[in-house]
DOLO-414127 format. One record per residue (C-alpha): x, y, z. Coordinates in steps of 0.05 Angstrom, whole numbers, plus 32768, in hexadecimal, padded with zeros to 4 digits. Each point is the difference from the previous one (the first is absolute). Example, Ala and Ser with C-alpha at 12.3 -4.5 7.8 and 13.67 -1.06 7.14 Angstrom:
<vexzas>
xx  yy  zz
80F6  7FA6  809C .
801B  8045  7FF3 .
</vexzas>
This chain:
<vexzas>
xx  yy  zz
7DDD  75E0  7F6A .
7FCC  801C  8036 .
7FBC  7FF5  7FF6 .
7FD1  8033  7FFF .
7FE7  8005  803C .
803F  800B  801A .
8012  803C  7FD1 .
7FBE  801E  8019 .
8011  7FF6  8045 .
8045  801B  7FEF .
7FF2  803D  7FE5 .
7FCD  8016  8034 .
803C  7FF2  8027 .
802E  8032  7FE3 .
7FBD  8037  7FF4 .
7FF0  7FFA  8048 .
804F  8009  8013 .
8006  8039  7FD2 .
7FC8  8026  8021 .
801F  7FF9  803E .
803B  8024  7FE5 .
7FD6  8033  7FE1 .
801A  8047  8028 .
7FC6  802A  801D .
8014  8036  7FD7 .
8027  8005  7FB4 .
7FEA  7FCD  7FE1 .
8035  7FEB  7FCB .
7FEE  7FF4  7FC6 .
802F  7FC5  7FF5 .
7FE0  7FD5  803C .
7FB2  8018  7FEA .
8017  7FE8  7FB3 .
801C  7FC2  8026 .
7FB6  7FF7  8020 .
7FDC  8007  7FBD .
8028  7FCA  7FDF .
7FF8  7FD1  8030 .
7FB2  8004  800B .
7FFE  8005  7FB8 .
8021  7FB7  8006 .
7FD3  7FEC  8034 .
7FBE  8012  7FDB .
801F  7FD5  7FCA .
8010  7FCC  8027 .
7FBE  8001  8023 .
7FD4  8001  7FBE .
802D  7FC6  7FDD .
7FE3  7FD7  8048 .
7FC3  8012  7FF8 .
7FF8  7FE2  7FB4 .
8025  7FC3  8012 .
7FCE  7FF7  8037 .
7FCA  800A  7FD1 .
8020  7FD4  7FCF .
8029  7FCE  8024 .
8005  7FDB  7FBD .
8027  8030  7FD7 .
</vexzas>
């Protein structure tokens, strides 16, 4: 199983990727829906690092 860290890393992988892809015009709403979920993920991810950092214990 990945660690953390490399989730994160992972999924700002795949965000930064998709915006790439991201036409200049049209937007559809399948790839914007695609974006949510994923930084949805990553602010997750993010917060669960940031408790364990505060409590390295738990």
């Amino acid at each position: 199983m990945s660690t953390l860290q490399e989730r994160i890393t992972r999924l700002q992988a795949e965000i930064a990727d998709l915006k790439r892809r991201f036409p200049a015009h049209s937007l559809k709403p399948a790839m914007f829906q695609q974006l949510e979920d994923l930084e949805e993920e990553l602010e997750l991810l993010l917060r669960q690092q940031r408790e364990e950092q505060l409590h390295p214990n738990n």
